[in-house]
C-alpha positions as CSV (number, residue, x, y, z in Angstrom):
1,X,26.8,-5.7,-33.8
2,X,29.9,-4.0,-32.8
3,X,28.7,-0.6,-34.0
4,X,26.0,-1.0,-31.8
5,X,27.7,-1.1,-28.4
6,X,29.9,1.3,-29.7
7,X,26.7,3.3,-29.8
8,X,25.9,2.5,-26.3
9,X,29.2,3.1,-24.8
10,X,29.0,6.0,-26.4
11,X,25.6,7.0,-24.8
12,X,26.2,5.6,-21.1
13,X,29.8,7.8,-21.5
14,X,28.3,10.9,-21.6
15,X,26.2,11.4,-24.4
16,X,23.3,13.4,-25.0
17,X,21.0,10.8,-23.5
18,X,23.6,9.8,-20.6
19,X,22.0,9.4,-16.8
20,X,22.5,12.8,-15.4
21,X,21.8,15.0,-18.3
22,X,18.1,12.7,-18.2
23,X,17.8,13.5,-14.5
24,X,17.4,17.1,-15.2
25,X,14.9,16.7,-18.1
26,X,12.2,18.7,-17.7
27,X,9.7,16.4,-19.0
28,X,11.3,13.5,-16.4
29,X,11.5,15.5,-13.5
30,X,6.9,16.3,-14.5
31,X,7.1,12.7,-14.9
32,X,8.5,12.0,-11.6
33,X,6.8,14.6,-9.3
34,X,3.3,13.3,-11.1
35,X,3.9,9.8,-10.6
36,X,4.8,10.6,-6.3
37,X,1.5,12.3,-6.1
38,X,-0.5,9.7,-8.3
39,X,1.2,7.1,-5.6
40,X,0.7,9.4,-2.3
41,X,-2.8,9.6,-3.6
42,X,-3.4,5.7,-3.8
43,X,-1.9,5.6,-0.6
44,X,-4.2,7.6,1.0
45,X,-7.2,6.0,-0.5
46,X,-5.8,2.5,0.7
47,X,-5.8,3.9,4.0
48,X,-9.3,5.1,4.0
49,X,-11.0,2.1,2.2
50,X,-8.8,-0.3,5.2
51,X,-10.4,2.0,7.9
52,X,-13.8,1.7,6.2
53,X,-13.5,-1.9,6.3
54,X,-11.9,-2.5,9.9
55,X,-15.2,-0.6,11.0
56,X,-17.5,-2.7,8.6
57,X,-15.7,-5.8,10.5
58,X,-16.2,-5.3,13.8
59,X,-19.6,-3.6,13.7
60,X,-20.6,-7.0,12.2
61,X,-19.1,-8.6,14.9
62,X,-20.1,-6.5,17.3
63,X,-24.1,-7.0,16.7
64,X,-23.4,-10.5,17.0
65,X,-22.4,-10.5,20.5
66,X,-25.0,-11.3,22.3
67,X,-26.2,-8.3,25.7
68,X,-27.5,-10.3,28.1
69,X,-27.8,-9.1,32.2
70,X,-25.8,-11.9,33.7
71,X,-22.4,-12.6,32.7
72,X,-22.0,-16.4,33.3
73,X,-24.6,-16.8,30.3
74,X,-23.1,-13.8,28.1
75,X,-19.5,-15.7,28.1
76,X,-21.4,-19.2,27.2
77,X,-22.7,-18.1,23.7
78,X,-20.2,-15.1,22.9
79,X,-18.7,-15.4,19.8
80,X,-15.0,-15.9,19.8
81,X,-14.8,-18.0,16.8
82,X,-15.8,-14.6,14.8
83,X,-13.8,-12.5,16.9
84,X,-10.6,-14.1,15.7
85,X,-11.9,-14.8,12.6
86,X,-12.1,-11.0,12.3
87,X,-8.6,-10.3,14.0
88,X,-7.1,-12.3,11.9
89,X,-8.8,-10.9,8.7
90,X,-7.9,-7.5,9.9
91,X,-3.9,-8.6,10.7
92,X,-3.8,-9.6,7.3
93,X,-5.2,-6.8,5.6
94,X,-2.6,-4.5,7.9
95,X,0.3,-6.7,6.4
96,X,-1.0,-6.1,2.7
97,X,-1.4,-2.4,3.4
98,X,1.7,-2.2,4.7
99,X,3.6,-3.9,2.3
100,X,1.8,-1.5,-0.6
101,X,2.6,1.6,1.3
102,X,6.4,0.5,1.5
103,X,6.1,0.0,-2.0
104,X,4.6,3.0,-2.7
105,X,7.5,5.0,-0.6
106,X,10.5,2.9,-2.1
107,X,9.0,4.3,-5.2
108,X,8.1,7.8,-3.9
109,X,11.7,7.7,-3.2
110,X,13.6,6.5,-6.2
């Protein structure tokens, strides 16, 4: 065993395969660049598929309410129960988008 972390103190030292001489590999740097876009890309489709379904929500919702002339009646039967059910769904699905685009920049980044 002590000719193995011989090995890798030789290695993390300096060696051939040491951090910095890996950073400007080629084949890691391809590696890297591809893997920014791949994320960038997934971001961008979250986006579109949350948009999609913010409108789905609230179009829903929206033929629910009822359009009635006189506004005392309107207010009796509109539907707030779905309205919030909906704002709620839709603060939630901002926090999980959120959270995967932060992840997706932290790792953009490294």
């Amino acid at each position: 065993p002590a000719g193995i972390w011989e090995a890798v103190a030789r290695t993390c030292d300096g060696g051939s395969n040491s951090l910095p001489s890996l950073k400007r590999s080629p084949l890691l740097v391809v590696l890297a660049v591809w893997h920014s876009y791949a994320l960038w890309l997934a971001s961008v489709t979250m986006l579109c598929v949350v948009g999609q379904t913010f409108l789905t929500w609230y179009i829903d919702w929206y033929e629910a309410v009822p359009t009635v002339s006189s506004t005392d009646e309107a207010m009796t039967v509109f539907p707030y129960i779905g309205f919030f059910v909906i704002f709620l769904r839709t603060w939630l699905l901002v926090q999980v988008f959120g959270d995967m685009v932060r992840f997706s920049y932290i790792m953009f980044k490294e």
